[in-house]
N, C-alpha and C positions, 0 to 999 in steps of 0.2 A: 218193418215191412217196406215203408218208402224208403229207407235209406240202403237195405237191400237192394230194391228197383233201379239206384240211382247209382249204387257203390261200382259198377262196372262201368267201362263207355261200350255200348253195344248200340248194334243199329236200332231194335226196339225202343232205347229208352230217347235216342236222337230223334228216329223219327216221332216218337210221341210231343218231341220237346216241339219238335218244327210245325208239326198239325197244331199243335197248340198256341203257337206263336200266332201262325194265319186265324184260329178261330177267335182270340181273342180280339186281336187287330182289325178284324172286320165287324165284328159284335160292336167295338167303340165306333166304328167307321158309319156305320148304317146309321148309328144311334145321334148322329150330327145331322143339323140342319144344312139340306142343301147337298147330303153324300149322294154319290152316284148318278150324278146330274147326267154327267156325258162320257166319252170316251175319252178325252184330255184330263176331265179329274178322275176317272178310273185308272189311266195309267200314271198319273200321278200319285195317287194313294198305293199302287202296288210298288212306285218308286223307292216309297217310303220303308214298304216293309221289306224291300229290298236291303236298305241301311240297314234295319233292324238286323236282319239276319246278318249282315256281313261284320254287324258290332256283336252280334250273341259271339259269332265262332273266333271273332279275332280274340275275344278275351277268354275263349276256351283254347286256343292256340297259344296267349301268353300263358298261361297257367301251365300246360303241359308244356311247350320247348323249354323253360325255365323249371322245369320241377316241382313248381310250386305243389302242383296235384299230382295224384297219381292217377290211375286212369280211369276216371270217374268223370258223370255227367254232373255235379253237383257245381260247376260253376255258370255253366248255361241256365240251371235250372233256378238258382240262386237269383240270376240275371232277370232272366223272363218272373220270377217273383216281385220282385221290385218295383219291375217297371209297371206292372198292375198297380201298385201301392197309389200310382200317379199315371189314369190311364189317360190324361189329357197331354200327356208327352206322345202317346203315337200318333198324335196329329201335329207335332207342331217340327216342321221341317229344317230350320235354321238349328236348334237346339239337337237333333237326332244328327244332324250333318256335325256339327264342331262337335259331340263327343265322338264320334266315330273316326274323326281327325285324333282327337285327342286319345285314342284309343291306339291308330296307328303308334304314336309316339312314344306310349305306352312301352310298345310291342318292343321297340326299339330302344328305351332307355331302361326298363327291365332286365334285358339280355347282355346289358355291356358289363354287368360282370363278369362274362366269360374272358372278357381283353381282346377280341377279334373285332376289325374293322371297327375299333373306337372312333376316329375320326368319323367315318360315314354315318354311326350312329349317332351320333350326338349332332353333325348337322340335320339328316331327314327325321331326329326329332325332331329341332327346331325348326323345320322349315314346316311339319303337319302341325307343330301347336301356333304359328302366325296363320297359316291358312283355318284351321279352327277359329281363330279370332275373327276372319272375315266372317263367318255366323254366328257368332256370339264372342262378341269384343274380349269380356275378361276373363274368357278362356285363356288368354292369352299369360295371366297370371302361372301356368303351369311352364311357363321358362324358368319359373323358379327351381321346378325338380330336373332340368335339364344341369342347371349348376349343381345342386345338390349330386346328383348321380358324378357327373365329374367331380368333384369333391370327393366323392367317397371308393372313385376307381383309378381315375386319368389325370389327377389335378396338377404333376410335377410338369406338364407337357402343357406350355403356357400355350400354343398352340389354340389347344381344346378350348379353352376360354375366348378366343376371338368366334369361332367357330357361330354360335348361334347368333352373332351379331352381324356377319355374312348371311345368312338365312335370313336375317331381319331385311336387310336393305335389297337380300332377292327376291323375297314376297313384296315387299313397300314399292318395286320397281315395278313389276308384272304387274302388280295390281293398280297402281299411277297411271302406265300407259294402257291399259284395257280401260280404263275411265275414263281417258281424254278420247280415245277412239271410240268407244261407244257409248259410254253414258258418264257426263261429268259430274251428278248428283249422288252418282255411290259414292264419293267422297264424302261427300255432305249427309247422309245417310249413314255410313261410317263413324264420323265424328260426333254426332251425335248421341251414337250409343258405348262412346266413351264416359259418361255421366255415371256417376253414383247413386245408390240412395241407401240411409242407412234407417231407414222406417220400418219396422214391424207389426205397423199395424194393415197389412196388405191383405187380410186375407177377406175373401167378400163373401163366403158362407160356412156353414160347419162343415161338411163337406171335409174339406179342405185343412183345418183345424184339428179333425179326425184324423186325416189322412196321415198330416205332418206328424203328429202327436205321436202315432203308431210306429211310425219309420224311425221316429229320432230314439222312441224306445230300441227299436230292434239293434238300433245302430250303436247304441250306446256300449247294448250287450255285446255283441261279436266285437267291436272296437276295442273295450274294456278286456275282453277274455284276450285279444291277441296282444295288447300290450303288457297284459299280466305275464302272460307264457312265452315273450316273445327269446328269453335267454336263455327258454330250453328248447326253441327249436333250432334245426341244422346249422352249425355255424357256416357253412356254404351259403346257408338262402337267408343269413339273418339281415343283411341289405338288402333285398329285395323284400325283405316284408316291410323295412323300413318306409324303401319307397312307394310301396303300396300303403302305409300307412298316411305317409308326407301327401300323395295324392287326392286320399280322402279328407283331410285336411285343406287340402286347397280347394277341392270341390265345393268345402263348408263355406270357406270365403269367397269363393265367387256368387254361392247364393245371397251369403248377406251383403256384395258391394254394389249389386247387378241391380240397373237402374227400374226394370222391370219387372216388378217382385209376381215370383210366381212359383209353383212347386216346381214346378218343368222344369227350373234352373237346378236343381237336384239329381240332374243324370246326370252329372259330373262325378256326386259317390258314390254309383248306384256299382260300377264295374271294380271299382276297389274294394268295397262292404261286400259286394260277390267272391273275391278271391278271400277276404279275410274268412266270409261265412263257411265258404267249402273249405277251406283249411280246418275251421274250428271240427264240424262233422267230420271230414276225412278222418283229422288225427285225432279224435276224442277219445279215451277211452272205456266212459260211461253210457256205452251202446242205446238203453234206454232214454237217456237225457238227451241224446242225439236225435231221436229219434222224433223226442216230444218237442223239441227245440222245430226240426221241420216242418214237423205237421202246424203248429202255431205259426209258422213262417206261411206255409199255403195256405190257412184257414184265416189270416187276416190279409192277405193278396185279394183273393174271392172275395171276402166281404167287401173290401174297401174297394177294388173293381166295379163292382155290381152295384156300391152304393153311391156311388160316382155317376154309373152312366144316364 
């Protein structure tokens, strides 16, 4: 039955998605100390879920212009699943910014299989994943899947290869002189959260320990199913599951090198585990096992949401 509800994209099941988005995002929003103080942190918070929305539909926009999906809501809904798992991410604004960056880049190094405008793509990814790093530094780790993708479409055109290293020294430039003109401690603020930590023992209640435990199971599974199956899906999109693969990958390293240990650092696989998840359901063909597989997906989002707030 939910996967019936979801199996089409129609206005019903989007607008259910988007009420849903606002009601949970204000549920965590009230539930903090100090929410809704004024009108500067009221439109601040609805800033916020502003991003949110504009990172639900960009990753429901990669899935469809790439084929990944067919036309179904199960990648928005996948989405908005997740980010429950870890609802202290809809308040933390640096982290919702650099993936939503990273997400542009996505959009764009996803689609350069088709061979149109490779050059343009391969720099305005690289120039959204260095501005992603201004909110969280090793985001910037995902220039990795900008060579990888060249690699695997554009590599003979030595060209491509200088490409994201001009986007380096365009972002390092704009960002230099907005610093010296207006604040010369973003530097130093910057550098700072170039620092590692390779510690695990961060986490400061069960809470949290719950949280993780649950996500890495789910992740384990949907990760696991798509690299089992990944050489009978379409040979057309089997690069693009690649690097929707590569992506969730990098996601995992940026949590564990990020100086800042936190679950929040975990939206980085939250939009990749989203397209592998609605792939799995889309194309499954054990309709019941699909089925049960979602409902365990919403029925530990709720819990671990609620047990959070």
């Amino acid at each position: 039955m939910i996967t019936s509800l979801f199996r089409k994209s129609t206005p019903l099941n989007y607008g259910l998605l988007i009420i849903a988005v606002a009601v949970f995002f204000f549920l965590y929003q009230f539930g903090q100390v100090g929410a809704g103080e004024g009108l500067t942190d009221f439109a601040k918070k609805l800033g916020l879920l502003v991003v949110i929305y504009g990172s639900l539909f960009t990753a429901n926009f990669i899935v469809k212009k790439n084929t990944i999906s067919r036309d179904s809501a199960y990648t928005v809904l996948f989405y908005l699943m997740f980010l429950l798992f870890f609802p202290s991410m809809l308040g933390n604004p640096n982290i919702l910014l650099s993936n939503f960056f990273i997400l542009l880049a996505l959009r764009r190094l996803i689609s350069l299989h088709s061979l149109k405008a490779s050059k343009e793509k391969i720099f305005d990814a690289s120039l959204w994943i260095f501005v992603a790093a201004l909110f969280h530094f090793w985001s910037i780790i995902f220039i990795g899947l900008v060579f990888i993708s060249i690699l695997f479409h554009v590599s003979r055109d030595y060209r491509n290869w200088i490409l994201p290293f001009i986007a380096f020294f365009s972002i390092a430039a704009a960002f230099a002189l907005y610093a010296f003109m207006i604040d010369e401690t973003l530097i130093a603020d910057l550098l700072a959260k170039t620092k590692t930590n390779f510690s695990i023992d961060y986490f400061t209640n069960n809470t949290q320990n719950v949280a993780i435990s649950v996500y890495t199971a789910v992740a384990l599974y949907f990760v696991g199913s798509m690299l089992l199956s990944l050489t009978n899906r379409p040979l057309q999109l089997q690069s693009s599951y690649k690097k929707i693969i590569a992506s969730f990958f990098i996601g995992v390293i940026i949590f564990v090198i990020s100086p800042v240990k936190s679950n929040d650092v975990l939206i980085f696989t939250i939009a990749p585990l989203s397209f592998m998840a609605s792939a799995q359901v889309e194309f499954g063909h054990e309709k019941l096992k699909e089925e049960i597989t979602l409902a365990i997906v919403i029925a530990c989002a709720l819990f671990l949401f609620f047990y959070q707030l």
